[in-house]
DSSP file (Angstrom, degrees, kcal/mol; ACC not computed):
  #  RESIDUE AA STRUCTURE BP1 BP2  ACC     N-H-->O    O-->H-N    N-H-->O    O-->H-N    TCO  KAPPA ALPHA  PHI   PSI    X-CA   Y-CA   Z-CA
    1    1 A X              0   0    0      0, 0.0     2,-0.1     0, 0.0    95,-0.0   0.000 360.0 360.0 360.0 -60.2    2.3   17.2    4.8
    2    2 A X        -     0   0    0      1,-0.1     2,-0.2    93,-0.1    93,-0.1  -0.537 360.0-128.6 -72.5 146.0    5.2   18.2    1.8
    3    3 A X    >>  -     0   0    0     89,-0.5     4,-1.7    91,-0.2     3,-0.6  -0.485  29.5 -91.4 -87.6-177.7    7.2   21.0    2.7
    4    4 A X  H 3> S+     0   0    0      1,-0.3     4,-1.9    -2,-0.2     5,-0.2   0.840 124.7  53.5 -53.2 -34.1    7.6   24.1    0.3
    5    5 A X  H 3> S+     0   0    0     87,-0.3     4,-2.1     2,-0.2    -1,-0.3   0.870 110.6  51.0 -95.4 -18.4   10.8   22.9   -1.6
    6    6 A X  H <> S+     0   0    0     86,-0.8     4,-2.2    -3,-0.6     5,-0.5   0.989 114.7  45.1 -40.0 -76.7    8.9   19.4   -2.4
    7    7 A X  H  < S+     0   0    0     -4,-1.7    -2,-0.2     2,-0.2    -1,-0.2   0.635 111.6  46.0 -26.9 -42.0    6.2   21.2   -3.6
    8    8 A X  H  X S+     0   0    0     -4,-1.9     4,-2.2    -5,-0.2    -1,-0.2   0.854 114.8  47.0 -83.6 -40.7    8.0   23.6   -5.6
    9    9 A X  H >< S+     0   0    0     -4,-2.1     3,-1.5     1,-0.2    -2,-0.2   0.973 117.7  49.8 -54.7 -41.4   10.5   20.9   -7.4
   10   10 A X  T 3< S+     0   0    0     -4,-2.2     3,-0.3     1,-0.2    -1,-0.2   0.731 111.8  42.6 -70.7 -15.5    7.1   19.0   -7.8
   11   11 A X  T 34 S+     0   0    0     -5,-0.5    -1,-0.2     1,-0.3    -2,-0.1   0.717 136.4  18.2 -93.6  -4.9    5.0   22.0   -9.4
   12   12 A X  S << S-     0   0    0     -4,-2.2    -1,-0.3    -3,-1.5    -2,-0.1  -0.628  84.9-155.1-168.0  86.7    8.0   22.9  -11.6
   13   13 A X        -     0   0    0     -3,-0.3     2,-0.4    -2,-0.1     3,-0.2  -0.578  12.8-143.5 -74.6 138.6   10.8   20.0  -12.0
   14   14 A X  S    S+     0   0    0      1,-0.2    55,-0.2    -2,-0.1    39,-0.2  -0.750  82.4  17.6 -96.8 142.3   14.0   21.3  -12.8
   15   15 A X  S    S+     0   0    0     -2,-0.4    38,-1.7     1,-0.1    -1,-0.2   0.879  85.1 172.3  69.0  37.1   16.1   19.2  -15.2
   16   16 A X  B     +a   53   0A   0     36,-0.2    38,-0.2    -3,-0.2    -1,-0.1  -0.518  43.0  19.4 -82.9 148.6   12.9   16.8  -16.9
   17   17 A X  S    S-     0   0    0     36,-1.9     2,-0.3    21,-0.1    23,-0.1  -0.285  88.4 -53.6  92.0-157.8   13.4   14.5  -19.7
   18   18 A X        -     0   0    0     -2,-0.1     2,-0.3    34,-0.1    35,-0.1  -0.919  39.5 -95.2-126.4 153.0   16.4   13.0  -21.2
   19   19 A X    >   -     0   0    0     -2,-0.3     3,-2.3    33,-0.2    22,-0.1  -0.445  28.3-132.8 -18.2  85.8   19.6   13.4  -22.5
   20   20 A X  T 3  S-     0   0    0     -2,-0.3    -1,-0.1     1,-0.2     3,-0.0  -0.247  93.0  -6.3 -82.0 156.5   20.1   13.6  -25.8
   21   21 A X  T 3  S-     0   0    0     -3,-0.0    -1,-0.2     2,-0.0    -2,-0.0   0.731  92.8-170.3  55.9  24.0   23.0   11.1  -26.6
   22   22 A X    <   -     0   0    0     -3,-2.3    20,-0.3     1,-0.1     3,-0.2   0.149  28.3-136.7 -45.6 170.3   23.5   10.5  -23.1
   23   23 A X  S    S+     0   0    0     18,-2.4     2,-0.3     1,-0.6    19,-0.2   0.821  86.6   8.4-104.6 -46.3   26.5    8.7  -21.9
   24   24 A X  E     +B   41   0A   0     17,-0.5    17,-2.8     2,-0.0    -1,-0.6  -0.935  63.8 178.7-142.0 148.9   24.6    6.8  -19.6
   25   25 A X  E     +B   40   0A   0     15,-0.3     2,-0.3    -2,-0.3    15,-0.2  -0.900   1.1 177.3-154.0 141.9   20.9    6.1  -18.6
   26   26 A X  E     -B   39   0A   0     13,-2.1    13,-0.7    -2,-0.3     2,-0.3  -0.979  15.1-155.8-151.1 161.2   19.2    4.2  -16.3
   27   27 A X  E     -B   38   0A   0     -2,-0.3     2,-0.3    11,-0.2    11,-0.2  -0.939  17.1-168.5-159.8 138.3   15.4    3.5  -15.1
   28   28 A X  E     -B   37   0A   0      9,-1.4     9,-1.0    -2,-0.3     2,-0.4  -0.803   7.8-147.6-112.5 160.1   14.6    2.1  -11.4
   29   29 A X  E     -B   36   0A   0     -2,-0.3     7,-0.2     7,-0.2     2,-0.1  -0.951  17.4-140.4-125.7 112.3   11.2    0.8  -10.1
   30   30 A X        -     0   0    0      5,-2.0    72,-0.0    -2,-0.4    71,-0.0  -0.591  23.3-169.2 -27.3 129.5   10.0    1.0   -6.7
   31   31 A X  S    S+     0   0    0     -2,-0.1    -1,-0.1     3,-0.1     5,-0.0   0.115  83.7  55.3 -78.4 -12.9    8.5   -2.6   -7.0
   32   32 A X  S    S+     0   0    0      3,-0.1    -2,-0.0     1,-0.0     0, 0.0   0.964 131.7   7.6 -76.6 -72.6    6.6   -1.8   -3.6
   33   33 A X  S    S-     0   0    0      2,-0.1    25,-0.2    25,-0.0    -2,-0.1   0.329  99.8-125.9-111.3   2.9    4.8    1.4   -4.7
   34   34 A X        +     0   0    0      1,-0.2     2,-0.5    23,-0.1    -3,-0.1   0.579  54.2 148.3  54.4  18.0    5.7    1.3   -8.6
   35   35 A X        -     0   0    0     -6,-0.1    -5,-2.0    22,-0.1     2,-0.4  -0.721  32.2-154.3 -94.4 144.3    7.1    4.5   -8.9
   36   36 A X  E     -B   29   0A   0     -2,-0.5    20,-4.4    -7,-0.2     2,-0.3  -0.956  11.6-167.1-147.9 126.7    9.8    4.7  -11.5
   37   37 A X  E     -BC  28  55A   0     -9,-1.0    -9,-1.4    -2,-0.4     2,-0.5  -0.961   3.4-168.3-134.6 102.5   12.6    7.0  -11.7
   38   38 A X  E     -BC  27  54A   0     16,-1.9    16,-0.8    -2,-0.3     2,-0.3  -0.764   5.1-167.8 -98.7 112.1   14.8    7.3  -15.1
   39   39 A X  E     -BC  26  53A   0    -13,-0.7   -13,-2.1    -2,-0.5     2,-0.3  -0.824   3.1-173.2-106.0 168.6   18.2    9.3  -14.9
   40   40 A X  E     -BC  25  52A   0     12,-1.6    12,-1.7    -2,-0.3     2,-0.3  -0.907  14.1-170.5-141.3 132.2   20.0   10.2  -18.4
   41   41 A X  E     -BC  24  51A   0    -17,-2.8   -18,-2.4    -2,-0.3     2,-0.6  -0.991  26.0-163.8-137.2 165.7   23.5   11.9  -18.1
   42   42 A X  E     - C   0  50A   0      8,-1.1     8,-1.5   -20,-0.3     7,-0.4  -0.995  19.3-171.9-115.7 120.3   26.4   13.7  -20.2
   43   43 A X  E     -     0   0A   0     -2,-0.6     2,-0.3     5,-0.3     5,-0.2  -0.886   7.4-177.9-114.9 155.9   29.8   13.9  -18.5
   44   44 A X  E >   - C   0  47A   0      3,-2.8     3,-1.1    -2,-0.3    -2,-0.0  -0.836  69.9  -4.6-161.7 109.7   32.6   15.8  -19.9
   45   45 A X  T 3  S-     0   0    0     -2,-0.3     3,-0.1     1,-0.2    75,-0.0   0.781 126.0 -58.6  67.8  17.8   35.9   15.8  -18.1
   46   46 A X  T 3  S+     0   0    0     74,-0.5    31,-3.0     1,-0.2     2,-0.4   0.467 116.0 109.1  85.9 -17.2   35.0   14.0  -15.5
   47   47 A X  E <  S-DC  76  44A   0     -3,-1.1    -3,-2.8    29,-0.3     2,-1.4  -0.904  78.5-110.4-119.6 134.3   32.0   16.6  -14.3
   48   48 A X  E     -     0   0A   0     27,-2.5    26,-0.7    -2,-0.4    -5,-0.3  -0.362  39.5-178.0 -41.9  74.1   28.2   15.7  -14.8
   49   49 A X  E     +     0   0A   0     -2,-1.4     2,-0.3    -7,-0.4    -6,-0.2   0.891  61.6   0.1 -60.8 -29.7   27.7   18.2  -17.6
   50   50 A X  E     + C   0  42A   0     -8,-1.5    -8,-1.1     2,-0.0     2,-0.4  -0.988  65.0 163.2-139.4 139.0   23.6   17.4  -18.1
   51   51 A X  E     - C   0  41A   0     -2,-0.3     2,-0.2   -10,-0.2   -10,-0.2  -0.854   8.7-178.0-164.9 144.5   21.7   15.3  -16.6
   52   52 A X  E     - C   0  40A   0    -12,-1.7   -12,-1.6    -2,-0.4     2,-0.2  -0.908  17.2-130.3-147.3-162.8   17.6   14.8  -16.2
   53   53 A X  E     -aC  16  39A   0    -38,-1.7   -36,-1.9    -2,-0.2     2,-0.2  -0.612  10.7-175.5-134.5 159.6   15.0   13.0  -14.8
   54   54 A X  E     + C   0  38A   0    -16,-0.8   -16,-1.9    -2,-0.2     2,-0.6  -0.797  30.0 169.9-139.5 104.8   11.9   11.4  -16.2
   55   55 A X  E     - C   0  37A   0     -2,-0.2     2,-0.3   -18,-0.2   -18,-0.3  -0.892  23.9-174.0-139.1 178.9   10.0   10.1  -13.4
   56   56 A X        +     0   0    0    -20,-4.4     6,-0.4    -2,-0.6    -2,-0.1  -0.760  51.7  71.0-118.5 167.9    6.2    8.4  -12.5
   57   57 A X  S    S-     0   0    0     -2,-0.3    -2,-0.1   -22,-0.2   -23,-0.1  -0.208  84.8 -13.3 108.1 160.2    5.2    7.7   -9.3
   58   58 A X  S >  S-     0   0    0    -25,-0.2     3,-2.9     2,-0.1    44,-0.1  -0.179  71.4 -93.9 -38.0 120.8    4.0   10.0   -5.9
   59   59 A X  T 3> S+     0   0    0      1,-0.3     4,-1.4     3,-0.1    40,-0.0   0.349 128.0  52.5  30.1 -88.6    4.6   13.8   -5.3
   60   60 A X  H 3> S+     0   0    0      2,-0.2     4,-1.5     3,-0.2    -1,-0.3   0.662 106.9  50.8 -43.6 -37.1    7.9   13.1   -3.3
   61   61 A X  H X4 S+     0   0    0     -3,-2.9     3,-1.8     2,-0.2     2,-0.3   0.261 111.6  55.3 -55.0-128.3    9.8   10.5   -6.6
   62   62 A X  H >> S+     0   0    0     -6,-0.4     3,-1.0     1,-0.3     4,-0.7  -0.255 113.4  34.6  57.5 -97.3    8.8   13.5   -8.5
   63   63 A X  H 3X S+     0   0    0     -4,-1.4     4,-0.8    -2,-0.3    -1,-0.3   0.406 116.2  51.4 -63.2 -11.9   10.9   16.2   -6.2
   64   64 A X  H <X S+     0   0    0     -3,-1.8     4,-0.8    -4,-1.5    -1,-0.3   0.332 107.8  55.1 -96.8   8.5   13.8   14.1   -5.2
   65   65 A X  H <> S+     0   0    0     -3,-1.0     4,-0.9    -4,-0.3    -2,-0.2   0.695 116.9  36.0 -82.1 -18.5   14.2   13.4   -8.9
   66   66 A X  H  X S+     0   0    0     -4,-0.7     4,-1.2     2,-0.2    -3,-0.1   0.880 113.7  53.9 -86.1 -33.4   14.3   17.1   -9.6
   67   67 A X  H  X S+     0   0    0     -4,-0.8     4,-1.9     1,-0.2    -3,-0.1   0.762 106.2  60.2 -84.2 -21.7   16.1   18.1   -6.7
   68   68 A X  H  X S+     0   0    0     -4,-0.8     4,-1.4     1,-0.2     5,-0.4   0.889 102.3  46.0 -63.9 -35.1   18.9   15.4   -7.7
   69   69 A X  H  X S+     0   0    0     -4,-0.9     4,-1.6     1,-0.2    -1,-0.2   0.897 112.4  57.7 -83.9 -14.1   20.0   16.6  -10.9
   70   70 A X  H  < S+     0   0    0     -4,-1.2     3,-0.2     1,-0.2    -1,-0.2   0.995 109.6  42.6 -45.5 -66.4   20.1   19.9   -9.1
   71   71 A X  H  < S+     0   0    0     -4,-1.9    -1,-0.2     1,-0.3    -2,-0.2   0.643 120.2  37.5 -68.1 -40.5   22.4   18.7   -6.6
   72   72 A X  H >< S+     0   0    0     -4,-1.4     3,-3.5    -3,-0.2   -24,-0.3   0.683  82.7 121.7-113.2 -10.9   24.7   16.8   -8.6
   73   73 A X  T 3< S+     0   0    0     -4,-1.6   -24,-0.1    -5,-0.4     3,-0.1  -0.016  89.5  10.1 -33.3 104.9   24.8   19.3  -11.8
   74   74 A X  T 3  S+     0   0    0    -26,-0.7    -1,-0.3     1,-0.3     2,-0.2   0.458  98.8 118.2 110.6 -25.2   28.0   20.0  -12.1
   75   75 A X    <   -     0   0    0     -3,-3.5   -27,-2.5     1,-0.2    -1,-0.3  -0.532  65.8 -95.0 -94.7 140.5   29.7   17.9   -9.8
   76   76 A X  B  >  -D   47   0A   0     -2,-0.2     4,-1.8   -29,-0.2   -29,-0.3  -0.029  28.9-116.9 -54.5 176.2   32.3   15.4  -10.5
   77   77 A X  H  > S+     0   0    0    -31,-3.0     4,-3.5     1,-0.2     5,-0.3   0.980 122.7  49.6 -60.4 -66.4   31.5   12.0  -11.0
   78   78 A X  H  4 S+     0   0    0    -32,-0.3    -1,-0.2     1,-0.2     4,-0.2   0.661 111.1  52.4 -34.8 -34.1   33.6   11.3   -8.0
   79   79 A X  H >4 S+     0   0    0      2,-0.2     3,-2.0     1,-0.2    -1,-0.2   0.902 110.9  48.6 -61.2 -53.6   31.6   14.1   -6.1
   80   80 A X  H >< S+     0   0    0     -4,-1.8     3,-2.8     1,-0.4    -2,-0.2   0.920  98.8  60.3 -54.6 -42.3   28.6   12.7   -6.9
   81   81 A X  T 3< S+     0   0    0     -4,-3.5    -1,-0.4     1,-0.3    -2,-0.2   0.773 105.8  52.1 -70.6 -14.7   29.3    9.4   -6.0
   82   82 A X  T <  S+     0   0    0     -3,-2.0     2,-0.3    -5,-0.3    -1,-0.3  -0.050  75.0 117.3 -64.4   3.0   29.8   10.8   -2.4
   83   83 A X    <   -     0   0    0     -3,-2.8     2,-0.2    24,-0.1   -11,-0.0  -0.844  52.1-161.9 -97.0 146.0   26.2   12.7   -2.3
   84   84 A X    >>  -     0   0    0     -2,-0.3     4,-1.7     0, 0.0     3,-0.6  -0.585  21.9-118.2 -88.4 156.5   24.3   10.7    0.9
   85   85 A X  H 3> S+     0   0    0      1,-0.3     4,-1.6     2,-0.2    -2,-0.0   0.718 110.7  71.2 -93.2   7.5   20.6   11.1    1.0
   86   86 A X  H 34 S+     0   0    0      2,-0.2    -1,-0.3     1,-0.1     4,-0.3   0.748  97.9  54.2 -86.3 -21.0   20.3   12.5    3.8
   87   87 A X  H X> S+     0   0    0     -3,-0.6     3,-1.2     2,-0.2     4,-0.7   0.910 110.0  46.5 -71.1 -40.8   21.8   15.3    1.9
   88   88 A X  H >X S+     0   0    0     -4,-1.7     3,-1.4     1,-0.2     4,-0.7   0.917 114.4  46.6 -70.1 -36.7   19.2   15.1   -0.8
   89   89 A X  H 3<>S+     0   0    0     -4,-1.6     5,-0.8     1,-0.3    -1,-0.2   0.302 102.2  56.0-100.9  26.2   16.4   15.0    1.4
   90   90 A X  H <45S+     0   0    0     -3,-1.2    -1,-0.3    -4,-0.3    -2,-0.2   0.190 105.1  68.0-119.8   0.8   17.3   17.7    3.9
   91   91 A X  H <<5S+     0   0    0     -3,-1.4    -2,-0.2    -4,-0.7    -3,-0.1   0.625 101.6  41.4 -56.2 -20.3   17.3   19.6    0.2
   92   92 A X  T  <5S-     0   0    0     -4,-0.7   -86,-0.8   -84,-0.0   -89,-0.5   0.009 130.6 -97.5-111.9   7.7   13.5   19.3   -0.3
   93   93 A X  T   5S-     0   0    0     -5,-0.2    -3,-0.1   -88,-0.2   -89,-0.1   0.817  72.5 -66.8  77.0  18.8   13.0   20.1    3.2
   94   94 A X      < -     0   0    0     -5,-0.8     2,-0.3    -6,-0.2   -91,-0.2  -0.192  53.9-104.1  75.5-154.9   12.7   16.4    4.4
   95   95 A X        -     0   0    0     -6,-0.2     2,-0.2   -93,-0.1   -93,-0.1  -0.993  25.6-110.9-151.5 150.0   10.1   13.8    3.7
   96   96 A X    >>  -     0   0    0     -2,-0.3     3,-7.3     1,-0.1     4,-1.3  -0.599  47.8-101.0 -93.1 170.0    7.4   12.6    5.8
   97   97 A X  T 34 S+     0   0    0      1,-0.3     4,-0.1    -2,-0.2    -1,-0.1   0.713 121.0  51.1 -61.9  -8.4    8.3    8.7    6.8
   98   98 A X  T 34 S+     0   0    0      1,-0.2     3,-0.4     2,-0.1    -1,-0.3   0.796 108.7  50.5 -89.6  -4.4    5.9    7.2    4.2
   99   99 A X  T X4 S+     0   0    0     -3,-7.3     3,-1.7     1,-0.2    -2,-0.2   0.732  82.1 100.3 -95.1  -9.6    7.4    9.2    1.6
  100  100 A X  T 3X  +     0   0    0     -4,-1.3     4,-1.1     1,-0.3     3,-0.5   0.440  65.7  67.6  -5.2 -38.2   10.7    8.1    2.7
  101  101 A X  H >> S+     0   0    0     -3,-0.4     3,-0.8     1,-0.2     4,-0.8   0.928  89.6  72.0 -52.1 -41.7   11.2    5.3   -0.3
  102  102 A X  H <> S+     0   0    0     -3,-1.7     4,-1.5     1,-0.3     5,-0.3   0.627  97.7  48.1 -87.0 -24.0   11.4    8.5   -2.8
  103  103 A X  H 3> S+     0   0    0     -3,-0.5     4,-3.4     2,-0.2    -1,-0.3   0.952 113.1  43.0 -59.2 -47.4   14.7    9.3   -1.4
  104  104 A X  H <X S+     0   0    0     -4,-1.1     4,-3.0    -3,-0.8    -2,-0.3   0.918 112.6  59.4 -70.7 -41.3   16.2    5.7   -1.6
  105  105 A X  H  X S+     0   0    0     -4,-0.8     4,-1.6     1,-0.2    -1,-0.2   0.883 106.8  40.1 -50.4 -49.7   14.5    5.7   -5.0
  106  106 A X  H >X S+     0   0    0     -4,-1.5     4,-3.7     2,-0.2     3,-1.9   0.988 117.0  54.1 -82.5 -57.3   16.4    8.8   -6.6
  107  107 A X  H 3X S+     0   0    0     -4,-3.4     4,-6.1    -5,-0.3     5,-0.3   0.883 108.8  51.0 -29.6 -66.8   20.1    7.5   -4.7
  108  108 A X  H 3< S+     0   0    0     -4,-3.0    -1,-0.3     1,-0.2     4,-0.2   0.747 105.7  53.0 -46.2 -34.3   19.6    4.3   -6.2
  109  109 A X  H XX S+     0   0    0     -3,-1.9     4,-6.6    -4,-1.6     3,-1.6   0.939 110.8  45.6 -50.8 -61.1   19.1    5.7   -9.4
  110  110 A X  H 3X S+     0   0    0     -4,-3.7     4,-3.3     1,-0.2     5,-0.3   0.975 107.2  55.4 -49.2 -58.3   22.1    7.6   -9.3
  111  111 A X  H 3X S+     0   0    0     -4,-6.1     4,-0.8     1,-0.2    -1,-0.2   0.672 108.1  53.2 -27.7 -22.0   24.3    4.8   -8.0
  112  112 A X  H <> S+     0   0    0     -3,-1.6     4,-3.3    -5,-0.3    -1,-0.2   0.806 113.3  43.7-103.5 -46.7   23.2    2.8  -10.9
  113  113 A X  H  X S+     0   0    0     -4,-6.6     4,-0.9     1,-0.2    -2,-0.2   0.917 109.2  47.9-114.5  11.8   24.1    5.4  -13.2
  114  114 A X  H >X S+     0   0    0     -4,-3.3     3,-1.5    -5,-0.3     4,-1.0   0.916 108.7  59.6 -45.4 -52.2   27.1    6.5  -12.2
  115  115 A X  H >< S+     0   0    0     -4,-0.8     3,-1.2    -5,-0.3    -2,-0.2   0.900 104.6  55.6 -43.9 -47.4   28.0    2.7  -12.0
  116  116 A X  H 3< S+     0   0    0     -4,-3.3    -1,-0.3     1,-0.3    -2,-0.2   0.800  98.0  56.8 -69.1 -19.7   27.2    2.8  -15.5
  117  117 A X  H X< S-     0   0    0     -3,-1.5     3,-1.7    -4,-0.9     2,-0.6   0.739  82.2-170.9 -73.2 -22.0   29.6    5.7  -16.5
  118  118 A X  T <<  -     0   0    0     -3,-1.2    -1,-0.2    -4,-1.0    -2,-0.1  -0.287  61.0 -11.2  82.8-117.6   32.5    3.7  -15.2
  119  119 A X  T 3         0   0    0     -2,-0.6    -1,-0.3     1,-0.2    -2,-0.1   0.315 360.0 360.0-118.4  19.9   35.8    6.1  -15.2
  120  120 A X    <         0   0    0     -3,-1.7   -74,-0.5   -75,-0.0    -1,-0.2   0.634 360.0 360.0 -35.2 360.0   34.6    8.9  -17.2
């Protein structure tokens, strides 16, 4: 059902927990399936210097919360604000269509805190 790279971010999340003294933070809920997906970041120059994830909810939140701060670690703000999800979720090796939300979940996250970082 999961492919391999779901499965591994979900047996061993990269980037969990939070920021200390983060710049910005956010926490989304799924209101459909109640899974809830918390980003924390540090920017420094303009580039995501830290960021993690705290998140609840089904297998797939889980692994596109890990596989985002992978993905954007490093990356400007501006980059970041450019990742699609179809890019994160042909990183985890796709999703099947019910697990689909878990993409839109982690995006949204981001969007929201990036939004919050402004013009760092």
């Amino acid at each position: 059902m999961y492919s391999p790279q779901v499965l591994d971010h979900f047996e061993h999340p990269r980037n969990a927990g939070a920021v200390a003294d983060a710049h910005a933070s956010v926490r989304i809920e799924n209101p459909a399936c109640g899974d809830v997906l918390e980003l924390t970041v540090k920017v420094a120059e303009g580039r995501i210097v830290e960021i993690r994830f705290r998140a609840k909810g089904c297998v797939a939140a889980m692994a596109c919360g890990s596989a985002l701060t992978e993905l954007v670690s490093g990356m400007s703000v501006d980059e970041a604000r450019k990742l699609r999800r179809e890019e994160l979720i042909r990183s985890v090796g796709g999703l099947p269509p019910a697990s689909s939300h878990a993409g839109h979940l982690a995006m949204d996250a981001l969007a929201a805190v990036l939004e919050k970082l402004g013009d760092r």
